[in-house]
Z-matrix of the N, CA and C atoms (Angstrom, degrees):
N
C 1 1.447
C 2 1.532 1 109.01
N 3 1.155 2 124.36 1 122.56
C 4 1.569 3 129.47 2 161.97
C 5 1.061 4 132.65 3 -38.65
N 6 1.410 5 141.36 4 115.47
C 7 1.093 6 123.72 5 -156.98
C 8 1.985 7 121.14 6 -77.83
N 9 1.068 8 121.05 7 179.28
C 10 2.055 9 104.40 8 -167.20
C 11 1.448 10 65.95 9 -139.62
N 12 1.575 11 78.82 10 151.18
C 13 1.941 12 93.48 11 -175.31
C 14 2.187 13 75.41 12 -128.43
N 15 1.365 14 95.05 13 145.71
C 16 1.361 15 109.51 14 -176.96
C 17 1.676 16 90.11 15 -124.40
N 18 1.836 17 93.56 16 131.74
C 19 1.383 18 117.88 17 -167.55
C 20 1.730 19 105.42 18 -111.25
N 21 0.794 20 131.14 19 130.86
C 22 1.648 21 125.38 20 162.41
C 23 1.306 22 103.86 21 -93.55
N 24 1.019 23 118.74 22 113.67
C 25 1.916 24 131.38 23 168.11
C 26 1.612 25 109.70 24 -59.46
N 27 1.110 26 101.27 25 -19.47
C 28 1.975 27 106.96 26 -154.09
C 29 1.873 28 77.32 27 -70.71
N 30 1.540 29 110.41 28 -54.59
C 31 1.239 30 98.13 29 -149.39
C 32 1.591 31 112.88 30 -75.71
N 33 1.637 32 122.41 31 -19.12
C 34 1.526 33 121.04 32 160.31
C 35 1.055 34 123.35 33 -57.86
N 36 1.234 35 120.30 34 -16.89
C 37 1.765 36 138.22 35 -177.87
C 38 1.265 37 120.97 36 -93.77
N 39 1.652 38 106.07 37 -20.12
C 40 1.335 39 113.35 38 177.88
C 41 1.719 40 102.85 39 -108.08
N 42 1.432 41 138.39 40 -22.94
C 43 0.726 42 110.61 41 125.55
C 44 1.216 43 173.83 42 -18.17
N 45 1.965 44 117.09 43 -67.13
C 46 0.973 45 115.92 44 159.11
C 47 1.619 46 117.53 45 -64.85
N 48 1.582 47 111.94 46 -1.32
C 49 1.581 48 103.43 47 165.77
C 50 1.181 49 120.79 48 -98.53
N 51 1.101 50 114.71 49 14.28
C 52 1.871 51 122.60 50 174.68
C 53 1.635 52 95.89 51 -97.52
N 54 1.313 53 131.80 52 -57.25
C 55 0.855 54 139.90 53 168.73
C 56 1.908 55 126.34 54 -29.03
N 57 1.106 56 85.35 55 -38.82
C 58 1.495 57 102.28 56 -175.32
C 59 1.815 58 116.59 57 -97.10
N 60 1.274 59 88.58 58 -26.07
C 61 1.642 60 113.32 59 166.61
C 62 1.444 61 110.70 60 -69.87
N 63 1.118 62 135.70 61 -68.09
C 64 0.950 63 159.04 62 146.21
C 65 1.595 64 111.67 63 -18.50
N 66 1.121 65 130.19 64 -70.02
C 67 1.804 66 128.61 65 162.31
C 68 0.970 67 113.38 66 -29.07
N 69 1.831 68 127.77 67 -47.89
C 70 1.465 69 136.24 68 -160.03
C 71 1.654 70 98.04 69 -72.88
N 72 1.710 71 103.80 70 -68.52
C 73 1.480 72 119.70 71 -165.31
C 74 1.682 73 104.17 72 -71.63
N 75 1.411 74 106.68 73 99.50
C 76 1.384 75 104.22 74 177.53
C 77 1.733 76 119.89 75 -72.92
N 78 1.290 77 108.20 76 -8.45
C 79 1.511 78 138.56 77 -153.95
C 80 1.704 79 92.55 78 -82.72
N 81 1.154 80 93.71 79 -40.16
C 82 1.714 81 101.21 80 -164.09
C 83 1.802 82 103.41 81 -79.77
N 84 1.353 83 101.14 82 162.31
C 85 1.693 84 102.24 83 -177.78
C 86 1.301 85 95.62 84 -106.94
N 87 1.597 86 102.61 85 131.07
C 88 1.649 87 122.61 86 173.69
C 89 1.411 88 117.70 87 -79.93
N 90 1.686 89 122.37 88 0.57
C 91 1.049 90 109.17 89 -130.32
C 92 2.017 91 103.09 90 -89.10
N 93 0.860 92 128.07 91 178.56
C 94 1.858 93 111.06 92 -163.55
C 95 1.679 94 114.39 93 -60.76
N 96 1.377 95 109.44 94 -38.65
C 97 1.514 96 120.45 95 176.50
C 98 1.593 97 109.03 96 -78.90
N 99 1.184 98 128.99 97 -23.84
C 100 1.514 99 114.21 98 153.10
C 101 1.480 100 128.85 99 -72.73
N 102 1.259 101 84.62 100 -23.31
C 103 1.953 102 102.98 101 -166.56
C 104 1.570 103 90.36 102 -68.40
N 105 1.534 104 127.77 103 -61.06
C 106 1.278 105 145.84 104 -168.64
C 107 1.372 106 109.63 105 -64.27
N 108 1.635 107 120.94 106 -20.26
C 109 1.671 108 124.95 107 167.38
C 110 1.379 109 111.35 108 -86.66
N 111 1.267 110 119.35 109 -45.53
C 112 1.808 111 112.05 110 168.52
C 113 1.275 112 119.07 111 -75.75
N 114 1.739 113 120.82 112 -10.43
C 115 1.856 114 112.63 113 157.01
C 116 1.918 115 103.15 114 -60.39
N 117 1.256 116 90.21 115 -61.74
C 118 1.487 117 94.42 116 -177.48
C 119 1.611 118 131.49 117 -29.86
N 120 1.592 119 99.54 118 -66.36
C 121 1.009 120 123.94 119 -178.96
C 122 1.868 121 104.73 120 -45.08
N 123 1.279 122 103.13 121 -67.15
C 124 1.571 123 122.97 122 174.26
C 125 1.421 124 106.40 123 -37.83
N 126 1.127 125 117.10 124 -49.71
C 127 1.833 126 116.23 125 -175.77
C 128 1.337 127 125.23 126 -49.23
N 129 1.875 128 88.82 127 -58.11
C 130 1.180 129 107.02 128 169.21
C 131 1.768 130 128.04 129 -41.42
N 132 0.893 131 98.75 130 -26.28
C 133 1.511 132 105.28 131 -174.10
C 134 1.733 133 113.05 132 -84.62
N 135 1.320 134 103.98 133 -37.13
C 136 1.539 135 123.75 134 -169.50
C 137 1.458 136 119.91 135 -79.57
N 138 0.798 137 128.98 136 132.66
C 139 1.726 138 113.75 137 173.21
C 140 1.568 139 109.60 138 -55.99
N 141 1.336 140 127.19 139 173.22
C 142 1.514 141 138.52 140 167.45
C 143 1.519 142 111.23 141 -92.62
N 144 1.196 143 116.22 142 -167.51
C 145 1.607 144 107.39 143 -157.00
C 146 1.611 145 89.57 144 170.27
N 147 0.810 146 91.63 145 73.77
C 148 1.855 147 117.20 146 -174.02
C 149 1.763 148 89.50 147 -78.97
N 150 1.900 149 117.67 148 142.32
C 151 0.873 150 102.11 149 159.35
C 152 2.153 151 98.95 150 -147.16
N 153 1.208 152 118.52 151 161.31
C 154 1.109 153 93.62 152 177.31
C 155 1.544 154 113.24 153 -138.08
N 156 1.402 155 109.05 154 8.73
C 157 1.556 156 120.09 155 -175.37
C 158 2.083 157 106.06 156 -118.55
N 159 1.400 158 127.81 157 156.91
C 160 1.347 159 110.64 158 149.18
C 161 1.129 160 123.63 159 -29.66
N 162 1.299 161 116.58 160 -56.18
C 163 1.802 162 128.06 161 -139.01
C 164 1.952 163 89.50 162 -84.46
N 165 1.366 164 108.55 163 -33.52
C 166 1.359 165 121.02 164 -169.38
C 167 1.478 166 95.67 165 -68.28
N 168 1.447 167 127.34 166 -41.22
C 169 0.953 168 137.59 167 -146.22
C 170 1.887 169 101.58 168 -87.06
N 171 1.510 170 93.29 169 -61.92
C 172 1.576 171 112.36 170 172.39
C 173 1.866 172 110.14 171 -40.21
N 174 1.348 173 114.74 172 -60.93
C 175 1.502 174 124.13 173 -171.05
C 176 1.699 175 111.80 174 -69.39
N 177 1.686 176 110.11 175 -29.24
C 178 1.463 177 94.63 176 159.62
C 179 1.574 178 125.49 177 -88.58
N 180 1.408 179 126.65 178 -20.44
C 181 1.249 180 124.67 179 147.60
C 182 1.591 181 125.69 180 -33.74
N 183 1.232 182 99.32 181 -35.24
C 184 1.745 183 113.75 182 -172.07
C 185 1.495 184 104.13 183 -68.12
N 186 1.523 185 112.63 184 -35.29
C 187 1.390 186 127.88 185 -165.22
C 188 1.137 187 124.68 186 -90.89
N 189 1.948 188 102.29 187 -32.07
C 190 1.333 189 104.44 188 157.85
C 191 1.479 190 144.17 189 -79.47
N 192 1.195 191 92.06 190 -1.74
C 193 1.456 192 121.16 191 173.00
C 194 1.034 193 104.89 192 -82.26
N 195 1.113 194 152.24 193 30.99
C 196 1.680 195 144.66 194 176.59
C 197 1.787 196 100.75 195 -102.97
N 198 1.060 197 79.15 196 177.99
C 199 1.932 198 79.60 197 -170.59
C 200 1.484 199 115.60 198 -109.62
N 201 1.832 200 95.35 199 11.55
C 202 1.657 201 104.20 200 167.54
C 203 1.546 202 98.27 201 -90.26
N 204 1.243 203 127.70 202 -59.08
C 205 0.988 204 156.49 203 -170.86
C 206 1.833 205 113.13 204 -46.00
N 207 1.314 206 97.89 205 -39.59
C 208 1.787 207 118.64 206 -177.00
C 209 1.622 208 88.34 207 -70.73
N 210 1.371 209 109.05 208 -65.79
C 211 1.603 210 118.85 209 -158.95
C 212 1.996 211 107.11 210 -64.29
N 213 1.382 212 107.92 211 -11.65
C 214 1.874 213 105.01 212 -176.26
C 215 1.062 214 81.79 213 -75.52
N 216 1.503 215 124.08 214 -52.81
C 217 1.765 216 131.96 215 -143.48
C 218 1.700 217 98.55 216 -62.51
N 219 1.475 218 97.26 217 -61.74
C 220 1.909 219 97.91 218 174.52
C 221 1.735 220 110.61 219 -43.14
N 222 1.169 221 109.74 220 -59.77
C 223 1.678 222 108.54 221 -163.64
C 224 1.852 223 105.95 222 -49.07
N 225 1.598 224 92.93 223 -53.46
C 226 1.810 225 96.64 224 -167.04
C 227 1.913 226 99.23 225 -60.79
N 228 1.490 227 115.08 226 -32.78
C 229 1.400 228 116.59 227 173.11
C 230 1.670 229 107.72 228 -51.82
N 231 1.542 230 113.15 229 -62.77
C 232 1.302 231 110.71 230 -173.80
C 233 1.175 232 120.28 231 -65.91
N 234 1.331 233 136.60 232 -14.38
C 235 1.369 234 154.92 233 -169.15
C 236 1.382 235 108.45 234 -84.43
N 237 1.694 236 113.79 235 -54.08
C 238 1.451 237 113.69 236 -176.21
C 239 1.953 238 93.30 237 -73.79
N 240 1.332 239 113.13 238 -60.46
C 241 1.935 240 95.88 239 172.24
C 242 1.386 241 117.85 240 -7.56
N 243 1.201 242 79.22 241 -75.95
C 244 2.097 243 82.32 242 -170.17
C 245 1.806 244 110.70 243 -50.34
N 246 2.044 245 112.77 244 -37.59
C 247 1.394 246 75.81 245 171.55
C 248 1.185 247 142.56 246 -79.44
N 249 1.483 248 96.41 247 -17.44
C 250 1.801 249 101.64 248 173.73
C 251 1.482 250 118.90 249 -71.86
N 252 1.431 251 111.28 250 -19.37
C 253 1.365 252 92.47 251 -178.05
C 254 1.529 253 102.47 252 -83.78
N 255 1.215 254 146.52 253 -18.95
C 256 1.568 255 154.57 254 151.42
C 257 1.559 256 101.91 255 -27.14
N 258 1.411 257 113.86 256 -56.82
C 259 1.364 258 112.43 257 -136.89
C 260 1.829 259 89.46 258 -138.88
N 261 1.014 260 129.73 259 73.14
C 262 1.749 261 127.18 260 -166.18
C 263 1.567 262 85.77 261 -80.91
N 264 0.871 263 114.81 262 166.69
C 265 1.543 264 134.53 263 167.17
C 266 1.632 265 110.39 264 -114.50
N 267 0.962 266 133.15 265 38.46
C 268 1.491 267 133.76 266 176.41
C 269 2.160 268 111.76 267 -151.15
């Protein structure tokens, strides 16, 4: 049997929104161990979104793309920012 690699979308999505968060707020530290505490932080907050097929993959993309869905991802992004930049670990 082939093996199925199971993807969480939440966290490519919350990624590329740290990323993009991060470009704007020059204030904030990009640096990999902060970057890797506000993915975290952000996750934590969000549900997961496990997918393990295309079609699985395609139909939650569809969902995360909504503009409720865009705007949780920003808030829990901007939310964990502020704590790391409070409290950096480095």
């Amino acid at each position: 049997m082939a093996s199925v690699k199971m993807i969480n979308r939440m966290e490519v999505m919350v990624e590329q929104a740290v990323n993009e968060a991060l470009s704007r707020q020059k204030s904030a530290c990009a640096c990999e161990r902060c970057k890797s505490d506000i993915i975290a932080l952000a996750l934590n907050t969000l549900p997961s979104r496990y997918v393990v097929t295309l079609l699985g993959e395609a139909v939650t993309n569809v969902d995360l793309e909504s503009s409720q869905w865009k705007a949780d991802i920003m808030m829990a992004v901007y939310r964990a920012i502020e704590i790391v930049r409070g409290r950096p670990r480095h």
